[in-house]
Structure formats: C-alpha cells, structure tokens
C-alpha positions in Angstrom: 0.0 0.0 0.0 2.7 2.3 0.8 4.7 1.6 -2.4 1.3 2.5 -4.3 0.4 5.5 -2.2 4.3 7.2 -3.0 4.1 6.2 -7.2 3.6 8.7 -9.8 0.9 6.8 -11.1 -1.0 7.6 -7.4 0.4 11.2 -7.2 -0.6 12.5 -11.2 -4.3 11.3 -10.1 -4.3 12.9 -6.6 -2.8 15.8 -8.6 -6.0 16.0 -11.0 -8.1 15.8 -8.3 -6.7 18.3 -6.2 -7.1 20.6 -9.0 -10.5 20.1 -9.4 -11.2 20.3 -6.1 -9.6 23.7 -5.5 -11.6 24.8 -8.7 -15.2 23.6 -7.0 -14.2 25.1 -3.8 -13.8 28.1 -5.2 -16.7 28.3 -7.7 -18.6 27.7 -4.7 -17.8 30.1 -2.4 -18.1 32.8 -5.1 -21.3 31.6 -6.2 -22.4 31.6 -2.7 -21.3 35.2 -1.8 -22.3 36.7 -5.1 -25.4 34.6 -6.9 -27.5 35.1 -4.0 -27.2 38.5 -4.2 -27.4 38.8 -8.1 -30.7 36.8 -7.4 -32.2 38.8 -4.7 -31.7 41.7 -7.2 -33.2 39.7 -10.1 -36.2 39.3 -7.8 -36.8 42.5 -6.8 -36.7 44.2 -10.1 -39.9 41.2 -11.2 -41.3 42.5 -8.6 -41.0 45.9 -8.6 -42.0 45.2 -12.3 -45.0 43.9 -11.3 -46.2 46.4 -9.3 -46.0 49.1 -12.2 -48.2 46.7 -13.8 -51.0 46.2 -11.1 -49.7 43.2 -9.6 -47.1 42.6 -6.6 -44.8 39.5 -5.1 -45.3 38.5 -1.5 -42.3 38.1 0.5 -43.9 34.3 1.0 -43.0 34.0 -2.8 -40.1 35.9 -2.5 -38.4 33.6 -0.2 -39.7 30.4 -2.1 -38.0 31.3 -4.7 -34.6 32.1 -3.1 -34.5 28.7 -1.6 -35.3 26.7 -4.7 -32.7 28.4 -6.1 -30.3 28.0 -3.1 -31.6 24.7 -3.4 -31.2 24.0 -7.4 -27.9 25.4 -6.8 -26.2 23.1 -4.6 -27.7 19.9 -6.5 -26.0 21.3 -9.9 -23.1 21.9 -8.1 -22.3 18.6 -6.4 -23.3 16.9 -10.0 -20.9 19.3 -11.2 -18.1 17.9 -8.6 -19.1 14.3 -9.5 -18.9 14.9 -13.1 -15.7 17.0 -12.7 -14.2 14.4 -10.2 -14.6 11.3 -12.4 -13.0 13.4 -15.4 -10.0 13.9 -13.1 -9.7 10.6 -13.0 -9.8 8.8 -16.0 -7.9 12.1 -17.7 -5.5 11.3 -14.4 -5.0 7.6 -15.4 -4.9 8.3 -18.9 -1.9 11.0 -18.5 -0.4 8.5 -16.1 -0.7 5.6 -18.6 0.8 8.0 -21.5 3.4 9.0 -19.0 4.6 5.8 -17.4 4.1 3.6 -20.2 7.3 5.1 -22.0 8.8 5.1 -18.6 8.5 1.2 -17.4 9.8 0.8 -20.8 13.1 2.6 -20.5 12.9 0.9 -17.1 13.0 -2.9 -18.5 15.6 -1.4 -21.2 18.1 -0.5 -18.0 17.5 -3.4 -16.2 18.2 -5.6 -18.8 21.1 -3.4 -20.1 23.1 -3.9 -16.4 22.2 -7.6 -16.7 24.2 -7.6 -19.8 21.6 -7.5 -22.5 23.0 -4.9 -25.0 21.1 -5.4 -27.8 18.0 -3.9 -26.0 16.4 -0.7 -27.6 13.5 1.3 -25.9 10.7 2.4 -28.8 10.7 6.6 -29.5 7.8 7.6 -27.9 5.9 10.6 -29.0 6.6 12.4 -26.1 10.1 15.3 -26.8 11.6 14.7 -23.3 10.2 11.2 -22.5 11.9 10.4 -26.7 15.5 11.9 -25.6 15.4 10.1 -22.6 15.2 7.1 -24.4 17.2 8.2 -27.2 19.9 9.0 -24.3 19.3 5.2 -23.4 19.7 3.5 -26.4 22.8 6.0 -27.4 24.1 3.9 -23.9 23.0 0.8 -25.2 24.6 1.1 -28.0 27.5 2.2 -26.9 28.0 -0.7 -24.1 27.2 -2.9 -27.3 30.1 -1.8 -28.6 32.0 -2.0 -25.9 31.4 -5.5 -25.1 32.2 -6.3 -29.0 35.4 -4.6 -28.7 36.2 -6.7 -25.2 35.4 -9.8 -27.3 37.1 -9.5 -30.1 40.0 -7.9 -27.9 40.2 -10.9 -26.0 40.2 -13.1 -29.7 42.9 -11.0 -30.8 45.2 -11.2 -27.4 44.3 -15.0 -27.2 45.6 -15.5 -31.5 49.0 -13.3 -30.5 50.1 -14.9 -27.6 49.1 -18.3 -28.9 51.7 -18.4 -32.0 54.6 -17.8 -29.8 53.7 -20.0 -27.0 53.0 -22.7 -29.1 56.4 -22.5 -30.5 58.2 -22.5 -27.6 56.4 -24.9 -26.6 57.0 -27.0 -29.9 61.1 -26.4 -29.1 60.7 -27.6 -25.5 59.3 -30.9 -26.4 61.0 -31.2 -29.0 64.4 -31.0 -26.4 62.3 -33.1 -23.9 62.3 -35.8 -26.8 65.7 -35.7 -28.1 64.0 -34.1 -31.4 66.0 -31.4 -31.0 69.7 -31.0 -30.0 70.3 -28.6 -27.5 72.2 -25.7 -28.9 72.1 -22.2 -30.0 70.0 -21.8 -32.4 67.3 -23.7 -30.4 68.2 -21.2 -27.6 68.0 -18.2 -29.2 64.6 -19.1 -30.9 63.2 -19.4 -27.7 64.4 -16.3 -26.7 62.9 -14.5 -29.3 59.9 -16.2 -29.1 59.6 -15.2 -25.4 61.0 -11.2 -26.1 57.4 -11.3 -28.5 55.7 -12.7 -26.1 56.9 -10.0 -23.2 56.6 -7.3 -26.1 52.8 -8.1 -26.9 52.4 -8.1 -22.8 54.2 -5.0 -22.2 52.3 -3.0 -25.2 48.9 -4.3 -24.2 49.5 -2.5 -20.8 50.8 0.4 -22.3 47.6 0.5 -24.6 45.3 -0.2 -21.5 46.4 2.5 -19.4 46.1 5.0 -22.3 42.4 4.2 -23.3 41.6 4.6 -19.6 43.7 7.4 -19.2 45.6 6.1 -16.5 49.0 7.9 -17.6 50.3 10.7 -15.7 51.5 13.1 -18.9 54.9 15.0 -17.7 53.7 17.9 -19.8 57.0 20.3 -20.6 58.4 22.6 -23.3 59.7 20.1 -25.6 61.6 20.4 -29.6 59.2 18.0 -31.3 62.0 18.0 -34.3 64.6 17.2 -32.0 62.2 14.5 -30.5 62.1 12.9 -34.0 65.3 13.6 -34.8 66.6 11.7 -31.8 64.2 8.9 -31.6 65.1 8.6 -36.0 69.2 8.4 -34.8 68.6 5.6 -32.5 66.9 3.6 -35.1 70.0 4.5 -38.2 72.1 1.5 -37.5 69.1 -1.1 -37.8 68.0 0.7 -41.0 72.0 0.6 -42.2 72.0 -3.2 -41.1 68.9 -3.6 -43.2 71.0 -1.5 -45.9 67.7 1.2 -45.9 68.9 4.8 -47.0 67.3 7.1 -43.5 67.2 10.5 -44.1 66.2 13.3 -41.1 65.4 16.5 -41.7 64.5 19.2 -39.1 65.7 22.7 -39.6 63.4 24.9 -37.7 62.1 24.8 -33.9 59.1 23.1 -33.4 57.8 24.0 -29.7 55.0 22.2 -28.1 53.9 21.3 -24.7 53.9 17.4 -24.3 55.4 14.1 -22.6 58.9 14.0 -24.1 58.7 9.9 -23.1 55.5 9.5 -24.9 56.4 11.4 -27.9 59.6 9.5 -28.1 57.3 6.5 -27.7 55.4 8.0 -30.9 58.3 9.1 -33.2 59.6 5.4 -32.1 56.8 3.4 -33.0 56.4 5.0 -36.6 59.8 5.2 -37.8 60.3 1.6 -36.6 56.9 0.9 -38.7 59.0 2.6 -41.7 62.1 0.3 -41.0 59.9 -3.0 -41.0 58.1 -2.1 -44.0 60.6 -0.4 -46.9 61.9 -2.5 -49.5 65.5 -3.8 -48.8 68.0 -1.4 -49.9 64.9 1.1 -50.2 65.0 4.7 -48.9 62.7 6.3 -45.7 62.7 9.6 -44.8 61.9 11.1 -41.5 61.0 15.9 -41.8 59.6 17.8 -39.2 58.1 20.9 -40.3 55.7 23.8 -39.4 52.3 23.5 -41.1 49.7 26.6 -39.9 49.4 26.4 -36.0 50.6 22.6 -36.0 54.1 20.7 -35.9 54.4 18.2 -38.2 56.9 15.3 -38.4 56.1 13.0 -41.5 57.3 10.1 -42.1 58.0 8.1 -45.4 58.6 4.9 -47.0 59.2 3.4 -50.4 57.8 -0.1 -49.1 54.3 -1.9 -50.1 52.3 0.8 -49.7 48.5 0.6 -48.1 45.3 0.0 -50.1 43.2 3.0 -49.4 40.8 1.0 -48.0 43.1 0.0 -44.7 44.5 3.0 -44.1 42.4 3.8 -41.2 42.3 -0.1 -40.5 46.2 -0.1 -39.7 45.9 1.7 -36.7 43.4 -0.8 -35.3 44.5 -3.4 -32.3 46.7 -6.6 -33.8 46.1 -5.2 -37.5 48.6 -6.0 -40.0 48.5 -5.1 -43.3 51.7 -6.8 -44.1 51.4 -10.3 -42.9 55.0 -11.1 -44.3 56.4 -9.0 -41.0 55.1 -11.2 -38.2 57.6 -9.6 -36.1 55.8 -6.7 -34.6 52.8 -6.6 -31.9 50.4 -4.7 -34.3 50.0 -2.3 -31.6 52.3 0.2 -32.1 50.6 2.5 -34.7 47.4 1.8 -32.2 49.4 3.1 -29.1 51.3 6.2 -31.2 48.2 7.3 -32.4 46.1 7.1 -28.7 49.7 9.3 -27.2 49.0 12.2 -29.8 45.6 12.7 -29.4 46.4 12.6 -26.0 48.4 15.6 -26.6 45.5 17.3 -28.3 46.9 16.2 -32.0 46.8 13.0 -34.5 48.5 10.6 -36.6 47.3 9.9 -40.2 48.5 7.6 -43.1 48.3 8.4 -46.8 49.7 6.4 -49.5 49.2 5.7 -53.6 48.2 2.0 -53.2 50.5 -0.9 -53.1 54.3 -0.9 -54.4 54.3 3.3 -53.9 55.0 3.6 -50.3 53.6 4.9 -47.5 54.0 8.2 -45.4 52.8 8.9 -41.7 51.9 12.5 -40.5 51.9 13.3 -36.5 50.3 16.6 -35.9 50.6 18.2 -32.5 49.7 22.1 -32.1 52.3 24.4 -31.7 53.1 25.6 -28.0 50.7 28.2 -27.5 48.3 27.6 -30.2 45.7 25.8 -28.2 42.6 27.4 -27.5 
C-alpha cells in the first residue's frame, strides 16, 4: 500500500483531483457570496416590475424562490463535482498511462542493459523529453554494445598473439624433452625471441590499457618535437644501415609544443620503426619535421608496399597488420602512437598511392601556444 500511495501513477491522479477540487471550492464560495445577491436583485426588479403593472410579489413568494434556487444550486453543483471528479480521474489515469508507459519501458531497457543485454532498444515515444530520454538510453546501449564487442574481439585478438609464440616454444621444448632437438644455440636463441614477443605483446597491451583509460600521468614540458624525431630517428640508423635502408632526417626549424617528451619519443619510435619494418631492402625512408599553420608536423615516409586506401584507417586498429609477411611486430604500435597524440590534443594519419608506392605517416601536434 505504501509503495502505491508514493508512485507517480498515485500522485498525477491525486494531482488532478486536487485541481478540481480547489476549482469547485472556489466556484462555490463565489457563487455563494455573489449569486445570491445577483438573485435577490433579479427578484426584486420582477417584482418591482410587477407592481408598475398592477400586480405585486409576497415576500412568502419571494423567499420560495430564493430557496429553490439556493436549493437548485447546490444539487447542480455537487453533479458538477461528480462529473468534474470522475473526469479527473480517467484524464489522471490516462496522463499516467501515456506517462509511465514510456517510462516502465526505459525501465525494463536499463534493467536488462546492467544484466548484460546490450542489444536492448527502448521504442521513440511521442513524447520530446520522454523520446530523448530514451534516445539517451539507447545512445548507452549502443555504446556498451560496442563495448562488449570490442572486449570480445579484444580478448580473440590477445588469445591469437600470444598463442603463435607460445605454441612455438612450446614446440622447441618438447622437441628437447624428446631428443628431437639438440640442445644448442639456435634452439636457444629461438626461444628467446619467441619469449621477447611474447613479453613485447604483454608490455604493449599495458601500455595500450592505461592509455584508453587514461591512467598515464602526462609530464607535460616545453619540448623540440623536431629534435624528438630527430633523436628517436638516430637511435633507429644502425638497424635501417644493417637492413641497408637509406634514413634520411630532416628538421631545420624549432618546433615547440607542450607534451610528454617519453610519450612522444614512444610516438616518433613506433612509426619510424613501422618505416624500417616495411621499406623494401635497400629502399629509402625519410623522417621531416616541419611547421604547417598552427601545428608541428613530423612526417614520415617509405618506399615499401604501400597501403590500399581502403586500410589505411584499418592499420591503426589493435593486432592489424597489413603486411602479414612481417610477423615480427605486436600490431600495436601504430594503435598506441596514435592514442599518445591525441592525448596531446593532435593526430597521426597515413596516406599512401596504393601498393608498391610507399607509405607516409603525419603526427600533428599544435604548436606551444596555439591551443585554445
């Protein structure tokens, strides 16, 4: 009874009624005060009428009438409260039923939602507030259904790359454990590798975590992002020289910004190493750092495969590879450079021509002082 008496259902009708109620009262008390009078008036203009004309009204007849009016009055008026009552109900329940309907809908649709049920939509309702209230709802749903699509296919992709190198190792193992394999250094050193992958993937997934939840304290400084390139390039020359890959760097201006030196080595890293792993041996990548309007700009080249247009926004998913002939990378790298610069309020894009022309990689991140 009490979880009745404190719905809205209860309240909107009680509302209606209250309404009404305060409407009678005061019809009444008006009428009362001023239709007698008005009456009385009417009355003795008749009669005053009638006398001109010969005749006259008793005050017998007088009062007679007065109390069949008084009388008339108050039975009109009490139909009038039944009739006005019972229309304050049913127009009560009926507001109520319009109202809550939409409501125990959106209700169900959250309930479900927290149980894990993301494909649940609530209907539009006619309603403007009562329709962005669900249209807030299913915007949530729809989002947590992504979500939880991501998680799985997260989880697919984690399970595939850790998979490949465990399996070897454990392929080698037995394979000692059976005399398959002499013990020696080649054995050794594939296991190694095979474990430094495995311990890369690791260490990138939890790099890539704590970015998307934005769990990284930034160290935001006054930082050269040319001289971040250019040092995080010159680390990387002997691999590309042992590869025999031409590396040329090229930042002649200052190019101020505010930002995590560590993460933006992190991002110059990742990308440049993307360029070594993917230009054709003996092939040529070039690393220039530049102004362009209120942004620095630090793009990156290649004369490798190239990217079908199609996946150039694909490459900087989780575990996506568009060259499957390089198993040697996480496939995260491109993912975690590009989360660090929008972190720092700017972006990484790819362009190329299409396969066999190459590939080049811009980071953008505005210019110390140019942020609004």
């Amino acid at each position: 009874m009490r979880r009745f008496l404190s719905s809205l259902r209860f309240r909107l009708v009680i509302s209606h009624l209250l309404v009404v109620v305060v409407a009678v009262v005061v019809t009444a008390l008006m009428s009362r005060s001023l239709a007698g009078s008005f009456f009385e008036g009417h009355l003795q203009d008749m009669g005053h009428d009638a006398t001109m004309m010969g005749g006259g009204m008793s005050d017998e007849m007088f009062g007679s009438l007065r109390d069949g009016f008084t009388d008339s009055f108050a039975r009109a008026l009490t139909i009038a409260v039944i009739v006005s009552g019972i229309t304050a109900i049913v127009a009560s329940a009926f507001a109520a039923v319009r109202v809550l309907r939409p409501l125990e809908a959106i209700r169900i649709a959250a309930r479900r939602l927290a149980a894990g049920s993301y494909s649940q939509r609530v209907p539009i309702p006619t309603e403007g507030e009562l329709a962005a209230l669900a249209s807030d709802v299913n915007a949530l749903a729809e989002a947590l259904e992504q979500t939880e699509e991501r998680r799985l296919r997260l989880i697919s992709e984690v399970a595939h790359e850790l998979r490949s190198p465990l399996t070897t190792i454990q392929g080698y193992m037995e394979g000692l454990l059976d005399g398959v394999f002499a013990p020696n250094e080649d054995i050794f050193a594939a296991s190694a590798r095979e474990a430094s992958r495995l311990q890369k993937v690791v260490a990138d997934l939890s790099t890539l975590s704590q970015a998307d939840e934005g769990a990284f304290q930034l160290q935001m400084e006054l930082v050269d992002l040319g001289v971040v390139a250019t040092e995080a390039a010159e680390r990387l020359r002997p691999q590309f020289e042992s590869e025999g890959i031409d590396l040329d760097i090229e930042a002649s201006e200052p190019l101020p910004v505010i930002g995590d030196s560590n993460r933006l080595t992190q991002v110059m890293t990742n990308i440049i190493g993307n360029a070594l792993v993917h230009a054709r041996d003996g092939g040529h990548a070039k690393v220039r750092a530049d102004r362009d309007g209120r942004s620095a700009r630090v793009r990156i080249s290649d004369d490798g495969r190239g990217i079908e247009p199609e996946r150039l926004d694909l490459i900087f998913e989780r575990f996506y590879r568009a060259d499957r002939d390089h198993p040697g990378g996480t496939g995260i790298g491109l993912t975690i450079a590009r989360r660090f610069a929008r972190l720092h309020g700017g972006d990484v894009t790819a362009s190329s021509a299409g396969l066999g022309a190459g590939a080049v990689f811009e980071v953008r991140i505005p210019l110390a002082g140019s942020q609004t």
